[in-house]
Structures are given as C-alpha cells and as structure tokens.
N, C-alpha and C positions, 0 to 999 in steps of 0.2 A: 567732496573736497573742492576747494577753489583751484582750479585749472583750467583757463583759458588755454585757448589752442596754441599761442607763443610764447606761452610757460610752459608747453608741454615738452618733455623729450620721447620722441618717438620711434628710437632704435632700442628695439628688446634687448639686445645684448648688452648695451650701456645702463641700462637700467637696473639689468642681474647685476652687471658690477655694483653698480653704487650698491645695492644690497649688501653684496658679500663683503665691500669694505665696511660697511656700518652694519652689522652684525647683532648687534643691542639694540633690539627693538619692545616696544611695546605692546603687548598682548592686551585686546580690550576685549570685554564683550558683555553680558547681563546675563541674570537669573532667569527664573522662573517671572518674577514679580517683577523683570524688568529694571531690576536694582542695577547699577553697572559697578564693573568692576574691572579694575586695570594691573596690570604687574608689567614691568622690564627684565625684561631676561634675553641671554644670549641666545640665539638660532643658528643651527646649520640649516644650510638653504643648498639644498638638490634639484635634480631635475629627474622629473619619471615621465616617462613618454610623452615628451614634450611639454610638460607643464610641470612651474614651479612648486617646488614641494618644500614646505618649511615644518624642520622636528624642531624642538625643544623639552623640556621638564620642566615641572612646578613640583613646592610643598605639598604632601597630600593633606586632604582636609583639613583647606585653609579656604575662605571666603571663593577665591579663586578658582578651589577645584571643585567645590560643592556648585557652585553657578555655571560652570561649563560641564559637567554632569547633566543638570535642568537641558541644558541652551547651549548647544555646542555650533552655533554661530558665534564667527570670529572677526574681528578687523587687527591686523599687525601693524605696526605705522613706524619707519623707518625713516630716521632724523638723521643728516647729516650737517657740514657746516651755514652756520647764519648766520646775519652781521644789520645793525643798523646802515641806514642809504638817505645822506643827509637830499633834502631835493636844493642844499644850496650850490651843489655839484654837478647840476643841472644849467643846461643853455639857457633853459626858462625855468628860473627860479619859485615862482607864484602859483606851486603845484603842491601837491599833499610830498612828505617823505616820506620813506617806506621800508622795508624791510625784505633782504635778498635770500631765500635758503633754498634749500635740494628737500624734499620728500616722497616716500613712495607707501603708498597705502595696500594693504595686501590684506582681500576680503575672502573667506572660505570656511569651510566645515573643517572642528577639530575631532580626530578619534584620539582616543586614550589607545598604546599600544602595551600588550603583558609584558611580564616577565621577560620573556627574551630578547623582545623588542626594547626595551627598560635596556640592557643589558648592552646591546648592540648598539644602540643609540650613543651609551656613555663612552663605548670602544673609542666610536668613532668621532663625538665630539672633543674629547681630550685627545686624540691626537691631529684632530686640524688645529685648533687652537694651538697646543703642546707644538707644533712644524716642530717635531724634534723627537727621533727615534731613539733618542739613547734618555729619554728624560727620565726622570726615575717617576715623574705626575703620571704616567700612561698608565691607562685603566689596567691593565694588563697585569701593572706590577703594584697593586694596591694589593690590600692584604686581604685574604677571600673573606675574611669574618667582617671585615669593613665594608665590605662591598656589599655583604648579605644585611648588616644593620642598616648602609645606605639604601640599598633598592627600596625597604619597610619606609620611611618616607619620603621619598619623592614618586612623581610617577611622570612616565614620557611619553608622547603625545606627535600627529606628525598634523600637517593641515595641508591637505591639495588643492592651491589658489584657484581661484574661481574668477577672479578678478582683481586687478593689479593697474591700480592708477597711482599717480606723478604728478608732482609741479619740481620742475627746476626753474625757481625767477630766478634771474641773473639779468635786470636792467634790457631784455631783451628787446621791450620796447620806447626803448629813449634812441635820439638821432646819434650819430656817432660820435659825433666832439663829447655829448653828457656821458658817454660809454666809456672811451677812454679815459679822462676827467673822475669817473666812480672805479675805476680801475688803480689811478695814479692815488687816489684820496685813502682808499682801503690798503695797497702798502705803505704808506707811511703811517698807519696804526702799528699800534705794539700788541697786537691779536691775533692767534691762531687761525682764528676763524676767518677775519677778514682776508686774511694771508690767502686763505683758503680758495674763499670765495672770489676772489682777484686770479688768481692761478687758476680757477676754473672758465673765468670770463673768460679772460687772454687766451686760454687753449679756444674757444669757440668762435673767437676773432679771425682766428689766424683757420679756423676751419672753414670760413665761408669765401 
C-alpha cells in the first residue's frame, strides 16, 4: 500500500481504535487459480496474546468460501472517512490536488471455525453490535430452530494478523498556513466526511 513515513500513524493503540470504529471491512483474497475475490462484511476485532484477531462469517458456498477454502491468505482493508483536497488551498497553488483518507490494511491466514465456534462467534457479535442487553436481536433469544437453519448456511472464520499497515494523509505534509487553510475549506462543505476529516486534522494540530 502507499504509506510513506508521514502518512503513517505509528501508535498501535490508535490504530486498533480506528478499526474498531470502522468495523465494515473488506475481505479480499484469491482461489486456487489466482481468480480474486472480494466481500464486505462486518468484523469483531479481538486481541489474543497480543496480536490482533479479526472473526467474522460469510455465505457458505458462495465464490468467496470455495476460494478461501483453495487459498486461505487474506488481506482485510479498513476505510474510514475521505474527502477531496483542492491544492487551490494551498500556499503554493501550482501543485497536483489530492485526496485525504485514513486506511488500515490487515494481512493474515484465515481458518474456518465449527459448530461451536459458528455459534460463539454469533453470541458475541450481536451483542457488541446489539450494546444492548435487554435487546430482544441477542443471539440468545432467537428461536433455536432459526438458529439451527442459520448455522446450515453461513460459516465463521477468525484471521490472526500477521501484518497490519496504515495510511492516515491528513495534509501532513503541507506548511502550516495550507494546513489550516484545508482545515477551514473542509468545514465549510456540507459533508460528513470532510467534517470528518477536518476534526481529525485539528485534533493532531493541537497534538503537536
């Protein structure tokens, strides 16, 4: 991935965060044949002796579980907010404009887990998701006969990162007036994202 060294964020803890707020990642990976094949789906993201652990579930025998079957190398890619960065907001104008986002790549071996682990997984992914003990969605309180037709197709799967890279640009390398200035320009868009992306600069202004 493209990550120079001042796009890079280099506190692990910051890093697990921005994961675990953006949770909807993309699973990639190939067949046998090399074919590739992609799905989005949500992850719970743990930690096992010290090293990230990311579970999730797919359809069963769909394109996606027959090729990670083959080939159970994985890359997960975890998108957060992005925003167009005109360079007329720049001190020096006469430069390319660019584009600002957060991403975190997460490379590793996938297993398939049984039955129980199937089971255990769904406990505990609906009720982080669910933060809500009285919810009537908690695995818990679904009906056993739904549960036994749901397990028949899906299947869950956990992946222990192997390797885990980043780019957060955020303007990092422009002088400070074009800093401030792609700060000032991104809130006054009517955009989430830019919203976003402004509110992350400014926290790291004020951290240095």
């Amino acid at each position: 991935m493209y990550s120079p060294s001042y796009f890079r964020e280099n506190d692990p803890a910051v890093v697990m965060d921005f994961v675990k707020q953006n949770p909807f990642g993309l699973l990639c990976g190939c067949d046998a044949n090399n074919r590739p094949v992609a799905t989005q789906i949500p992850f719970l993201i743990k930690e096992k002796e010290g090293k990230p652990v990311l579970y999730g579930h797919i359809m069963r025998k769909t394109d996606h579980h027959l090729a990670l079957e083959q080939n159970p190398n994985v890359l997960v890619v975890f998108t957060g907010a992005h925003t167009y960065v005109s360079a007329s907001w720049y001190t020096h104008q006469q430069v390319a404009s660019t584009w600002n986002y957060m991403t975190v790549q997460a490379k590793g071996i996938l297993h398939f887990l049984d039955k129980d682990g199937l089971f255990d997984l769904l406990k505990r992914t609906t009720a982080h998701f669910e933060n809500n003990p009285d919810s009537p969605a908690l695995y818990e309180k679904m009906p056993e006969d739904y549960i036994a037709s749901l397990s028949k197709a899906i299947i869950g799967f956990e992946i222990e990162v192997s390797e885990l890279n980043n780019t957060f640009k955020l303007s990092q390398n422009r002088d400070a007036d074009s800093y401030k200035n792609i700060i000032h320009k991104l809130r006054g868009q009517a955009s989430p994202d830019a919203e976003s992306i402004a509110k992350e600069m400014e926290k790291r202004a004020k951290l240095k």
